[in-house]
TORKOL-4160 file (C-alpha; in steps of 0.2 Angstrom, whole numbers, padded with zeros to 4 digits, m for minus):
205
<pt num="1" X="m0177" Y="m0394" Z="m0016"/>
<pt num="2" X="m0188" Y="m0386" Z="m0031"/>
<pt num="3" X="m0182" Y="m0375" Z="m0042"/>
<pt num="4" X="m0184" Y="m0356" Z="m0039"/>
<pt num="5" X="m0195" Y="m0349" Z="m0053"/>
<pt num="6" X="m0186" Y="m0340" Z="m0063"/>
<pt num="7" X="m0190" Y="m0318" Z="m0064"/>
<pt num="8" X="m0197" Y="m0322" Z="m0083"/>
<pt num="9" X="m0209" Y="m0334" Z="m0077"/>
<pt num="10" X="m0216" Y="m0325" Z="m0062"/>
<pt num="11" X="m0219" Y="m0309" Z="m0073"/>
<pt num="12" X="m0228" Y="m0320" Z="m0087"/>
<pt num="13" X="m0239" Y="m0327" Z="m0074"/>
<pt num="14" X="m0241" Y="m0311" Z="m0067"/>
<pt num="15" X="m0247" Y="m0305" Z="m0082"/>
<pt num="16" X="m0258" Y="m0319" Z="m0085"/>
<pt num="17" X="m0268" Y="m0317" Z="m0070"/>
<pt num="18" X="m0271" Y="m0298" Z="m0071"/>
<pt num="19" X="m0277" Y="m0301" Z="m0088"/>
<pt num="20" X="m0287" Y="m0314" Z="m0080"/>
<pt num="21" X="m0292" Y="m0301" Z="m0068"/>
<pt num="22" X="m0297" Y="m0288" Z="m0081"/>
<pt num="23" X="m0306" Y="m0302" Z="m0092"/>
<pt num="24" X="m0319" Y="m0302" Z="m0076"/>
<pt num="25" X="m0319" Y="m0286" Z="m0068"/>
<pt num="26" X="m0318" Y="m0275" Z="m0083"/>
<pt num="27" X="m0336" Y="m0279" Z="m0092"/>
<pt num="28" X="m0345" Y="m0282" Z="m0072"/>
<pt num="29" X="m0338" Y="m0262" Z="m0072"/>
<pt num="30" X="m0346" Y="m0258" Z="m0089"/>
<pt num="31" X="m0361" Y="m0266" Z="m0085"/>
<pt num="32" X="m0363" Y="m0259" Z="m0065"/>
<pt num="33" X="m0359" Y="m0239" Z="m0076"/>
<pt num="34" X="m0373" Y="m0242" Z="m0088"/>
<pt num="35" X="m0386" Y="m0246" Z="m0075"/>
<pt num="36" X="m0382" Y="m0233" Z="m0067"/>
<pt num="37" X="m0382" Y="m0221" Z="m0081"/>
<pt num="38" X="m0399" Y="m0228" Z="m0086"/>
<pt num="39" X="m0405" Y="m0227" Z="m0067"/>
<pt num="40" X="m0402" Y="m0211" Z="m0068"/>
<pt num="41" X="m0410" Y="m0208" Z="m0088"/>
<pt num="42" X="m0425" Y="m0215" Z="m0081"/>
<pt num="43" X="m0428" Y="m0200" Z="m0068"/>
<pt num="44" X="m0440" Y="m0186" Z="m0075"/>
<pt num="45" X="m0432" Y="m0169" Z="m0078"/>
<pt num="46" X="m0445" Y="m0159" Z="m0072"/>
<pt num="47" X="m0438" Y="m0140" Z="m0077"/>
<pt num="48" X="m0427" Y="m0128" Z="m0064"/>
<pt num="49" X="m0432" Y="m0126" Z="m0047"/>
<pt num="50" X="m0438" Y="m0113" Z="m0040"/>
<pt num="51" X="m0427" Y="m0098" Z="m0036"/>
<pt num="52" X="m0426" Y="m0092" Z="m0017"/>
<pt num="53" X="m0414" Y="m0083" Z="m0005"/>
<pt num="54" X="m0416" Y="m0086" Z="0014"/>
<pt num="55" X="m0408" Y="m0089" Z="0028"/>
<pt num="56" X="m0406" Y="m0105" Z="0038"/>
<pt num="57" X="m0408" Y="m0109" Z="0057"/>
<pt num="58" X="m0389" Y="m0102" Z="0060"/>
<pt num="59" X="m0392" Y="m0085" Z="0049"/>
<pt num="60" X="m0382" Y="m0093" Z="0034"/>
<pt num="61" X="m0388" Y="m0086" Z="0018"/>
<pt num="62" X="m0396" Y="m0101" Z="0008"/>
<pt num="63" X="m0402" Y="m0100" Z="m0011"/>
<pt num="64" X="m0402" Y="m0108" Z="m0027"/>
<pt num="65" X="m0385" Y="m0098" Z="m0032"/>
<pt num="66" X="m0377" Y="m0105" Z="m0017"/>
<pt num="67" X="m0383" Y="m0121" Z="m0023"/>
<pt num="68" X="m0379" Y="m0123" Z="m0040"/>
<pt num="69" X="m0366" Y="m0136" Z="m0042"/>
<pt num="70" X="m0372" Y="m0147" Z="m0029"/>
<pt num="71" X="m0384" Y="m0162" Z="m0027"/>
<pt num="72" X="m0398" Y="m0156" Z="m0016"/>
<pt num="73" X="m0417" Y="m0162" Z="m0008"/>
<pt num="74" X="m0429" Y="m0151" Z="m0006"/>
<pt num="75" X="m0441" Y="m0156" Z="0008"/>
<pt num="76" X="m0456" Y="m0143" Z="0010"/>
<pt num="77" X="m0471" Y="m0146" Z="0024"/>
<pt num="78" X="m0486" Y="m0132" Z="0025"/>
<pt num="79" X="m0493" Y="m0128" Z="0040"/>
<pt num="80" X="m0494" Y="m0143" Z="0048"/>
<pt num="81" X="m0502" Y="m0153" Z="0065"/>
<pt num="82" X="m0488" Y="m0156" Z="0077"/>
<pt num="83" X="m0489" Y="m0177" Z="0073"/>
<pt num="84" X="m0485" Y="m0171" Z="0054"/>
<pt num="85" X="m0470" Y="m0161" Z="0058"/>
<pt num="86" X="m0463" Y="m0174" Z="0069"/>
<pt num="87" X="m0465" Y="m0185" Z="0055"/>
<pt num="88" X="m0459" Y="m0175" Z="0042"/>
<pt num="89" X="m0445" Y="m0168" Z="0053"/>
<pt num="90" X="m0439" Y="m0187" Z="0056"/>
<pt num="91" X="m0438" Y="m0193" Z="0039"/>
<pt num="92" X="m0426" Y="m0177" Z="0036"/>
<pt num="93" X="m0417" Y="m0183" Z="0051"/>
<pt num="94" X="m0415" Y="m0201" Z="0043"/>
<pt num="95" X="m0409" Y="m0192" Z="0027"/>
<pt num="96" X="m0397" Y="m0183" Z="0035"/>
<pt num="97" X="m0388" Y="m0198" Z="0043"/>
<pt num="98" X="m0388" Y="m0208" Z="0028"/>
<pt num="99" X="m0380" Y="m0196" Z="0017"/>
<pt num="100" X="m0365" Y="m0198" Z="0028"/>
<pt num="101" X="m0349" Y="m0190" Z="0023"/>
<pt num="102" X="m0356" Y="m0188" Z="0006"/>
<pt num="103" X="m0352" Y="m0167" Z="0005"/>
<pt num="104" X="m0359" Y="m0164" Z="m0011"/>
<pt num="105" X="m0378" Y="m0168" Z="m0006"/>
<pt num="106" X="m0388" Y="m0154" Z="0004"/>
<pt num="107" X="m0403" Y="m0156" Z="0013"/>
<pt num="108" X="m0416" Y="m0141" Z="0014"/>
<pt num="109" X="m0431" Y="m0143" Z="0024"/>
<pt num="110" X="m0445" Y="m0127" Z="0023"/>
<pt num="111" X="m0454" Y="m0124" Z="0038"/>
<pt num="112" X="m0472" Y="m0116" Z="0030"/>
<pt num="113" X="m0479" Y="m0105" Z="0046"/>
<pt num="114" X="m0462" Y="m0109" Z="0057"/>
<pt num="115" X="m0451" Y="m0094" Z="0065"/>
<pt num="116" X="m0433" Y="m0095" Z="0067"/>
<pt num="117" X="m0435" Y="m0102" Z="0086"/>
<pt num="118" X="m0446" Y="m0117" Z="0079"/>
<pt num="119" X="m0433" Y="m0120" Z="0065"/>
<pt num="120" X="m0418" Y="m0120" Z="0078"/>
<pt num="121" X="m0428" Y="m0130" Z="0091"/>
<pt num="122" X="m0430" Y="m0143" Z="0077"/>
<pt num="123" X="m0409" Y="m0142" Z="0074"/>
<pt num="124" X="m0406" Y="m0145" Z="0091"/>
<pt num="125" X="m0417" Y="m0159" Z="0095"/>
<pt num="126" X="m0414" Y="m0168" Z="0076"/>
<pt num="127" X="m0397" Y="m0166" Z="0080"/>
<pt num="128" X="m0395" Y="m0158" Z="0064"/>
<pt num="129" X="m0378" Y="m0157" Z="0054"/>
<pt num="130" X="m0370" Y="m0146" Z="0045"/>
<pt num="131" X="m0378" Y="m0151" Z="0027"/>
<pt num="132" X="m0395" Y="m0148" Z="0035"/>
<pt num="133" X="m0401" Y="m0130" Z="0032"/>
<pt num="134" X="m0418" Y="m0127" Z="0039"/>
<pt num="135" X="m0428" Y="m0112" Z="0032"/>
<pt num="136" X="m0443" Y="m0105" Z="0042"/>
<pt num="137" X="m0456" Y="m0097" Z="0031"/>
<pt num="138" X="m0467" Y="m0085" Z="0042"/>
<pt num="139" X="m0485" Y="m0086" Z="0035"/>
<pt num="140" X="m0484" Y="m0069" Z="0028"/>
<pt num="141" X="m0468" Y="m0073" Z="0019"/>
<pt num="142" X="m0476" Y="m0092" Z="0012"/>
<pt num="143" X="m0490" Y="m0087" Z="m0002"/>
<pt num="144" X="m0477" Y="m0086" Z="m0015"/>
<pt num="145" X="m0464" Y="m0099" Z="m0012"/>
<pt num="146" X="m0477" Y="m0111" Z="m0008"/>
<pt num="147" X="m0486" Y="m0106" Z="m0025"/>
<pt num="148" X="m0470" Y="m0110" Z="m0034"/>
<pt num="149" X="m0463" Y="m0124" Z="m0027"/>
<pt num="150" X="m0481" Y="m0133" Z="m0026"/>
<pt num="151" X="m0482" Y="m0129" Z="m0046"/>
<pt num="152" X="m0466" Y="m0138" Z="m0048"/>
<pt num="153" X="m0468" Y="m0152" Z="m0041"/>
<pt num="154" X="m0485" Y="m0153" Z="m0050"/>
<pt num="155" X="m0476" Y="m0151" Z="m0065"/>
<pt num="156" X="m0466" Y="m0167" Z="m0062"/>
<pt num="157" X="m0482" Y="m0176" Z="m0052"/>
<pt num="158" X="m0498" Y="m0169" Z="m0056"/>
<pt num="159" X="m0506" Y="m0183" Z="m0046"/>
<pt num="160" X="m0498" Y="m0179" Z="m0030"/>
<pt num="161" X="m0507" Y="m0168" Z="m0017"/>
<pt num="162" X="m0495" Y="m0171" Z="m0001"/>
<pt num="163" X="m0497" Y="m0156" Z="0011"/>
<pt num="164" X="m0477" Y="m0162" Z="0015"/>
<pt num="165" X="m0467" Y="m0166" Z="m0001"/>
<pt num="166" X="m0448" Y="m0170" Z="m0005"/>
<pt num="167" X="m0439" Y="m0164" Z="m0022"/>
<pt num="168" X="m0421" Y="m0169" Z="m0029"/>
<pt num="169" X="m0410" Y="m0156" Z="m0037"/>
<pt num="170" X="m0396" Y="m0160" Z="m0048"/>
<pt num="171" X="m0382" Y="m0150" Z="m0050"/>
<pt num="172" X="m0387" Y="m0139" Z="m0063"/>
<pt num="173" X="m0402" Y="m0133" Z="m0053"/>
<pt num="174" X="m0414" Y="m0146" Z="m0061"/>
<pt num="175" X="m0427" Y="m0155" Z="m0052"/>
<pt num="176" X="m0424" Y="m0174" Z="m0056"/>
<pt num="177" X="m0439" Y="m0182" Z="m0041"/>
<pt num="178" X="m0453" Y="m0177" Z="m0034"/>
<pt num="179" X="m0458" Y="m0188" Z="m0017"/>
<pt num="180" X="m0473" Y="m0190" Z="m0005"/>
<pt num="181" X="m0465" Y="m0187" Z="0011"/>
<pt num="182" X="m0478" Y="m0198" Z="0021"/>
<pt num="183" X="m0476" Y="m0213" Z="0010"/>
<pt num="184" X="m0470" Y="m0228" Z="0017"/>
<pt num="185" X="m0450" Y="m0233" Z="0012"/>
<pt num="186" X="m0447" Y="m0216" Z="0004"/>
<pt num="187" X="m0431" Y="m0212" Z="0013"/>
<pt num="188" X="m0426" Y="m0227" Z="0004"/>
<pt num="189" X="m0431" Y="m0222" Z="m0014"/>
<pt num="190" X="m0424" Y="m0205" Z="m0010"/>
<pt num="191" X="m0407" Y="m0213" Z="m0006"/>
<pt num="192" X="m0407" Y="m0222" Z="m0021"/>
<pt num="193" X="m0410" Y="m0211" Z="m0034"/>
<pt num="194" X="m0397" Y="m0196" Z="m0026"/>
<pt num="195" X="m0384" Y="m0209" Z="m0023"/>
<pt num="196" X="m0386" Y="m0215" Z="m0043"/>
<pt num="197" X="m0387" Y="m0196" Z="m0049"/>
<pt num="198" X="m0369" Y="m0193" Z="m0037"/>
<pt num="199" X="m0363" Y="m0208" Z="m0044"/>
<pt num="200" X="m0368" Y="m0204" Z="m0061"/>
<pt num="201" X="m0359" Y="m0188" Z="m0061"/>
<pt num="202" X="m0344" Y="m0192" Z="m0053"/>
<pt num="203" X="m0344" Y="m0207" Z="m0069"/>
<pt num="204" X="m0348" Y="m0194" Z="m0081"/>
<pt num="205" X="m0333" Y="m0188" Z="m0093"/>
């Protein structure tokens, strides 16, 4: 029969293999923390979004004072054919279900020259949740909001001229992407720059 180990030697080798442990893990951690932080460095800082109140498709009051403090995507789409909104309307969708319980990301899709009907019709059938306000922009109502968010996102991609357009708010209201919306894969690159902003905030001291 062996000899029991006695409590000594079991809490010695113990410690031996948790500083084992934190000999590996502890620099992968460092290094996995600062490529996010410089994932995140390397997204432009395009100035504060334009200010708007609204309501969504449920009559929620919806604005950038309601949002402040959250991660947020701003997708905006002007007067569009049908085959554009469907498109547009799906990559939200795709958004929307692959930000999964993450609470603190908010999707906001504008509806340029949509009524309120349209905008719950496109709820209902994009079986929409709760993190995804739509906000129909009657024409009259569009010339201005249009006008400033166009400007914004020129200020971060003058080259862009997408009639349909995604942008990614930080926390602080600052606009941190500005995306193509018909460009192939961009739910992906969307995903991967607000899951490394959350990250990088939930890192941050």
């Amino acid at each position: 029969m062996r000899p029991s180990r006695s409590p000594l030697y079991q809490i010695v080798g113990a410690t031996i293999l948790l500083l084992s442990a934190g000999i590996i893990f502890i620099p992968a951690y460092l290094y996995w923390n600062r490529s996010i932080q410089r994932s995140v460095a390397a997204l432009p800082d395009c100035g504060a979004a334009p200010r708007f109140e609204s309501s969504d498709q449920l009559g929620r009051s919806v604005g950038t004072r309601e949002l402040l403090g959250t991660i947020w995507v701003a997708g905006l789409i002007k007067n569009a054919n049908p085959a554009d909104v469907e498109e547009f309307s799906s990559k939200c969708a795709e958004l929307d279900q692959n930000f999964g319980g993450a609470k603190a990301i908010t999707l906001i899709s504008f509806f340029v020259g949509t009524d309120k009907n349209r905008a719950e019709d496109y709820a209902r059938r994009y079986e929409a949740s709760d993190r995804w306000r739509f906000i129909p922009i009657p024409d009259g109502d569009s010339s201005t909001l249009v006008q400033e968010w166009s400007s914004a996102a020129a200020g971060c991609r003058r080259e862009m001229q997408a009639q349909s357009k995604f942008l990614l708010i930080d926390r602080r209201g600052e606009i941190r992407g500005v995306y193509d919306a018909s460009a192939p894969e961009i739910v992906q690159s969307i995903l991967f720059d607000a899951g490394n902003l959350l990250r990088a905030e939930h890192l941050a001291p």
